[in-house]
Phi, psi and omega in degrees: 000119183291135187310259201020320169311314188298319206270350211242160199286334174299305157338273174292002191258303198216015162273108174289189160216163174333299216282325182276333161268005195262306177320302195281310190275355179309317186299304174322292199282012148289334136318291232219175184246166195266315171325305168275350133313343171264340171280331116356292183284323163312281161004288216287316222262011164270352203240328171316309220260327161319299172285330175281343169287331189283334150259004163091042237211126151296177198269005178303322188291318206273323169322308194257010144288322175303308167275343163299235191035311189270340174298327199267015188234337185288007185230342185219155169321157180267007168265348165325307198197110191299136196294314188296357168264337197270337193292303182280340164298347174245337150321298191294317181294318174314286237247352148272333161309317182257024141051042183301304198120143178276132144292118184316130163322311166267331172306316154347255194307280205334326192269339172284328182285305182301308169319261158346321181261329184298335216219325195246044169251036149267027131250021155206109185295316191296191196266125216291139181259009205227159212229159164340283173302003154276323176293312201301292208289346174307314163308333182292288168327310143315293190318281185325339186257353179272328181064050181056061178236114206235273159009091181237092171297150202243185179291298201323308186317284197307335183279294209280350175311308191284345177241022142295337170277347178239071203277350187277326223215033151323326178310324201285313248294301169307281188349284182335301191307276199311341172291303164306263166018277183302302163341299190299010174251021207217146181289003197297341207275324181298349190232005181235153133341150158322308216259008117316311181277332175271001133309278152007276157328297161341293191298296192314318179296311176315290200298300196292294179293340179081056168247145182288126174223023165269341167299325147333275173343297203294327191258025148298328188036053167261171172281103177289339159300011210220304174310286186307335162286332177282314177298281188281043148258336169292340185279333173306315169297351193260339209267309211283293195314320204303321126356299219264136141233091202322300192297310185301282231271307202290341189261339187263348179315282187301348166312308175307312186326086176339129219232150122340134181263112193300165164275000000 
């Protein structure tokens, strides 16, 4: 884990715990059941991970709109800031943060809008309502609950760190990768280190694949209860998708969805 971690405001800052997040969602789970509230939060970060493939976006960028996306919703109501303006609104602040380069304003909406009607309208039928000056200020908003804490180390550094020690077992090294991936659909990044959740991954891609890591593991000298908490919440989720049918279930999910109060 590069020191740099210790020392940075996700660390001293936005590493949560269960309790801050179960506190902060009481108003959302008097609404929604927390399975549709986790289905939500999936929902976005899928529609996230769309739009930013859509613009060509690496996938660091589309990681870390995923987590401001899940900070600002761990803090505040889904009735605050409607998630489909905030979603692309965390693209856009992300891909100047990863020094991606600004995507250009009308290329913005045009591509949020094509994404919405192409991939997502049987959960939003209509035509995408919000304009520029929605993204800005929205952006605005993010930033302040964020407090300018910009800066996010992801798994990946750390996933591809373990496996220069692990020059025998590359086969797993995609899976692991795609597991991260899949975690950002999940509460983790919010409650672990980076460099755990990529172990973590790590652990699941082995066990999926039969390959042994645990003396590997052991002489890692981590809190293997960290490990294990994370690999079953990652499991949970896979456990939830067997189940889930998104295009059917998700338009009445979001019907429900505690809504912004318009003026």
């Amino acid at each position: 884990m590069a020191g740099n971690y210790w020392q940075s405001s996700q660390y001293q800052q936005w590493l949560l715990d269960k309790q801050d997040l179960v506190r902060e969602r009481q108003h959302d789970l008097k609404i929604l059941t927390e399975e549709e509230y986790q289905k939500i939060m999936i929902f976005f970060a899928n529609f996230i991970q769309s739009l930013g493939e859509q613009l060509k976006l690496r996938q660091q960028v589309i990681a870390t709109a995923t987590v401001y996306f899940k900070r600002f919703y761990a803090r505040n109501s889904l009735m605050c800031i409607d998630p489909w303006l905030m979603a692309p609104t965390c693209i856009f602040l992300a891909s100047k943060v990863e020094e991606f380069g600004v995507i250009s304003n009308s290329r913005l909406i045009t591509t949020t809008a094509a994404v919405v009607k192409n991939k997502f309208s049987h959960a939003y039928p209509q035509e995408y309502p919000y304009r520029i000056n929605s993204v800005l200020e929205c952006e605005f908003y993010l930033l302040e609950m964020m407090d300018c804490c910009l800066v996010l180390y992801h798994p990946y550094r750390p996933l591809t760190e373990y496996f220069k020690d692990l020059s025998n077992e590359e086969s797993l090294y995609p899976l692991a990768w795609r597991i991260v991936n899949d975690s950002l659909r999940t509460d983790v990044c919010l409650l672990y280190a980076p460099y755990l959740i990529a172990l973590a991954c790590l652990h699941i891609a082995s066990v999926i694949e039969q390959k042994d890591l645990k003396q590997w593991l052991a002489e890692c000298n981590v809190d293997m209860d960290k490990i294990l908490e994370i690999s079953r919440q990652i499991l949970a989720l896979y456990e939830l998708w067997k189940n889930y049918d998104e295009k059917k279930d998700i338009a009445g999910i979001l019907e429900k969805m505690p809504k912004p109060k318009t003026s």
